[in-house]
C-alpha positions in Angstrom: -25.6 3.2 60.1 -28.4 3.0 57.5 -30.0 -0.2 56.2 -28.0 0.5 52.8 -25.0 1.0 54.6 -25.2 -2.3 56.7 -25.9 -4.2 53.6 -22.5 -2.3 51.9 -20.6 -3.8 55.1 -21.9 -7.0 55.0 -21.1 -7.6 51.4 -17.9 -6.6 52.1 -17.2 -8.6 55.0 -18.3 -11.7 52.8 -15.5 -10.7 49.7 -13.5 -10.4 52.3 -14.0 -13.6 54.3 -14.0 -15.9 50.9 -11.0 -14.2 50.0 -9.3 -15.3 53.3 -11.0 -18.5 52.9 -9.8 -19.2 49.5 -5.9 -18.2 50.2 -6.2 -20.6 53.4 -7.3 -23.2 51.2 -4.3 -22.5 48.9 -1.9 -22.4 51.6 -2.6 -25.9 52.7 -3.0 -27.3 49.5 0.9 -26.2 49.1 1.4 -27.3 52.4 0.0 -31.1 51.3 1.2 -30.9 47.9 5.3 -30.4 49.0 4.3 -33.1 51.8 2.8 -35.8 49.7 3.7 -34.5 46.0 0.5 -34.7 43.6 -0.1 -38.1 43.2 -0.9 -38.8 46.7 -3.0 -35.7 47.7 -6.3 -36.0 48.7 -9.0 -33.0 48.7 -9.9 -34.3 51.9 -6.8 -33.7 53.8 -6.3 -30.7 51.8 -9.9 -29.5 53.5 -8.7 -30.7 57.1 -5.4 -28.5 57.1 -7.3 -25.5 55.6 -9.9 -26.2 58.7 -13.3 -26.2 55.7 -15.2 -28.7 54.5 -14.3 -30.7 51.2 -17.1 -29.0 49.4 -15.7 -25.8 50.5 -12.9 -26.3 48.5 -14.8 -27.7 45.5 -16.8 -24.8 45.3 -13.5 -22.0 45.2 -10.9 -24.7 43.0 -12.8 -27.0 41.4 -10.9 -29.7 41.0 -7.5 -31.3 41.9 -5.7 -30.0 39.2 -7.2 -26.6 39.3 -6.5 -26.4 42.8 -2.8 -27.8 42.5 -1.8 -25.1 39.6 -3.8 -22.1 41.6 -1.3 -23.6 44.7 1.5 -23.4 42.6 1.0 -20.5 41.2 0.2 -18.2 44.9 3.5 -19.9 46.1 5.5 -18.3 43.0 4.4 -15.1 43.5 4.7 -15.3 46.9 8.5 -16.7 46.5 9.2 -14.2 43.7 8.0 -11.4 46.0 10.7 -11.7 48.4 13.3 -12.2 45.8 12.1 -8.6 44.4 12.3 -6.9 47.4 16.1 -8.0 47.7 16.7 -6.1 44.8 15.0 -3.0 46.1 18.5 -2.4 47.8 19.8 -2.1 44.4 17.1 0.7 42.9 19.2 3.8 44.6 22.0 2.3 46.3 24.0 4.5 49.3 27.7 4.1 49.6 30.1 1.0 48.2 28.6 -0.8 45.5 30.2 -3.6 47.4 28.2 -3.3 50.4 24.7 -3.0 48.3 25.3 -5.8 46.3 26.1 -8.0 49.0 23.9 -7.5 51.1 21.4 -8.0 48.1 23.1 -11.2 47.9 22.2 -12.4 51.3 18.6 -11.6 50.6 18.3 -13.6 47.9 19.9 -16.4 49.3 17.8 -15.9 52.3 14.8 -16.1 49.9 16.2 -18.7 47.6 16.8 -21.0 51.2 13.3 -20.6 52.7 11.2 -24.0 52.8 8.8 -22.6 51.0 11.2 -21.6 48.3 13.0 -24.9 48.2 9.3 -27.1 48.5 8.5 -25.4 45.5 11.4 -26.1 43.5 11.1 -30.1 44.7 6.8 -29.8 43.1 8.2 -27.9 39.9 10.8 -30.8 39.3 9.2 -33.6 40.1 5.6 -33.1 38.8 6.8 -30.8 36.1 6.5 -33.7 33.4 2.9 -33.9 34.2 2.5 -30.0 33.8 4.4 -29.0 31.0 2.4 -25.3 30.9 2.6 -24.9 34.6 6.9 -25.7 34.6 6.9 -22.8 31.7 4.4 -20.6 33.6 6.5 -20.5 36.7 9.6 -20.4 35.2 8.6 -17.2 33.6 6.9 -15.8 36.6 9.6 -16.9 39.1 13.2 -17.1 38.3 13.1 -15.1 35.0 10.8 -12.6 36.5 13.7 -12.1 39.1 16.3 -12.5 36.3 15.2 -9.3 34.2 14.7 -7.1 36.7 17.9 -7.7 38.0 18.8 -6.8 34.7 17.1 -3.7 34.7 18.9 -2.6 38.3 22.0 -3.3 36.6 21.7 -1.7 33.6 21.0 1.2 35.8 23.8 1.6 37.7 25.9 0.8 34.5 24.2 4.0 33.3 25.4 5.7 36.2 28.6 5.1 36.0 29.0 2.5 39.6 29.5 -0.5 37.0 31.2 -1.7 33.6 28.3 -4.2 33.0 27.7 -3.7 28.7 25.3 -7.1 28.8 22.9 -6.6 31.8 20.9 -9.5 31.1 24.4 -12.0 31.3 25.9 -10.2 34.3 22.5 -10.8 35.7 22.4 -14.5 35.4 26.0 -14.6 36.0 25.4 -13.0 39.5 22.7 -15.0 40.4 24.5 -18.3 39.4 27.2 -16.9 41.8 24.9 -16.5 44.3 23.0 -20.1 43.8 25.6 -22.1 42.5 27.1 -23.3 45.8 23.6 -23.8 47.6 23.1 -27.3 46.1 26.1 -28.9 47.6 26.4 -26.9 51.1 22.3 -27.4 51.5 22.9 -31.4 50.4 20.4 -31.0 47.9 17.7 -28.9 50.2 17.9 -31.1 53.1 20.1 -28.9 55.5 19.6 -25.8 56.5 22.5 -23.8 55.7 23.3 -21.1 58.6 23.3 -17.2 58.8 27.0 -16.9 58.6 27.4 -19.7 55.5 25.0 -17.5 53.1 26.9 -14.2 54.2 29.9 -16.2 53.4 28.5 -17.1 49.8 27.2 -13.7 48.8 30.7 -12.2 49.8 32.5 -14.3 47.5 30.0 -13.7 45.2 30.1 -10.2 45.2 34.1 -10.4 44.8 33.8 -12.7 42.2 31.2 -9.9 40.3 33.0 -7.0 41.2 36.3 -8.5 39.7 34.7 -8.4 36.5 32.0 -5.5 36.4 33.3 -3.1 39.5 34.8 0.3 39.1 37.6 1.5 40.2 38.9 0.0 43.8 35.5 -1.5 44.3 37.0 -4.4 42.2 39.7 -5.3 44.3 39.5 -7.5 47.7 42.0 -7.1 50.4 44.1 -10.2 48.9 44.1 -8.6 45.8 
C-alpha cells in the first residue's frame, strides 16, 4: 500500500469512527432522555453511557438541546424505519389480501410496541410543550410519514382491483387506528408488555374489521359472517 493510499485509509477510518462515535452518543442520550425525561439529564451521564468524555459530546452536539432534538430525531427514523418495512408486505402482495394485511398488521404492532417506540412517544408528550418544532417535526417524519405511504400501498391495490378503497388516505388512518386503538388499554398505558398472541389477536380483528368495509369479494367475510 502506498503512502497516499494509507493516508486515504486512515481518513476513512477516522469518518468512520466519529460516525460510530457520534450515533453512540445519540443512542444513550435517548437512552437517558426516556430514563430521566429532559429536565433532569445531565451531559455527564449522557457521556458515561455512551463510554466518551463530556467534551466528546460537546464537540459532536453542542449543547443539551441540540443533543436532545438530534436524539429525538435518530429515534424517529429509526422507529419509522421498521414501521415501513411492515408495509413492504403490502408493495406486491402473494395470495389472500387477508393474510398480507394481517400479517402487516402484526408488524406494525410489533413496531408500534417496542420500548423504543413507546419511550419515544412518553419524550414527545411530555416535553412536547417545550419543543413545539420538534412535536411537529416528528409528527411529520414519524406517524404521518407511515400514514401516506400506507396510503400509497393502498391506493395501489385499489388500482388493482384486491380492494374498494376510493379514499386511501382515510382507509389508511382508519386501519391504523384499528390496529393502535386497542394498544392503550391492553398495554395499560405502555407499562405491560402485551404478548405475541395478544397483537396477532388485534391485527386479526383488525384486518376483519377493514376487509368488512374495503375487501373484495369473499375476502370480506369471516367465518361467523
Amino acid at each position: 500500500m502506498t503512502e497516499g493510499s494509507t493516508t486515504k485509509a486512515g481518513k476513512r477510518g477516522g469518518v468512520r469512527g466519529r460516525i460510530d462515535k457520534r450515533q453512540a452518543i445519540l443512542e444513550a442520550a435517548f437512552r437517558i432522555f426516556a430514563r430521566d425525561g429532559y429536565g433532569q439529564s445531565c451531559v455527564r451521564e449522557i457521556a458515561a453511557e455512551a463510554n466518551v468524555a463530556k467534551p466528546t459530546v460537546y464537540n459532536h452536539l453542542g449543547d443539551k438541546e441540540t443533543l436532545f432534538h438530534e436524539a429525538m430525531e435518530a429515534a424517529v427514523i429509526r422507529t419509522v424505519g421498521r414501521s415501513l418495512a411492515a408495509l413492504d408486505r403490502l408493495r406486491e402482495p402473494e395470495g389472500e389480501m387477508r393474510s398480507a394485511l394481517e400479517e402487516t398488521g402484526h408488524r406494525l404492532l410489533k413496531s408500534h410496541c417496542s420500548s423504543e417506540s413507546q419511550a419515544l412517544r412518553s419524550l414527545l408528550h411530555a416535553e412536547g410543550p417545550r419543543f413545539p418544532g420538534l412535536l411537529k417535526e416528528a409528527q411529520r417524519e414519524g406517524p404521518q410519514r407511515v400514514q401516506d405511504v400506507l396510503a400509497d400501498r393502498l391506493a395501489r391495490l385499489a388500482l388493482s382491483g384486491r380492494l374498494t378503497v376510493t379514499d386511501p388516505d382515510q382507509s389508511s388512518e382508519q386501519f391504523l387506528a384499528l390496529l393502535t386503538g386497542p394498544l392503550d388499554l391492553r398495554s395499560r398505558l405502555g407499562t405491560r408488555r402485551v404478548p405475541d398472541t395478544e397483537l396477532r389477536s388485534v391485527a386479526r380483528a383488525a384486518t376483519d374489521t377493514f376487509l368488512r368495509a374495503y375487501g373484495v369479494g369473499g375476502e370480506g367475510e369471516t367465518d361467523g359472517a
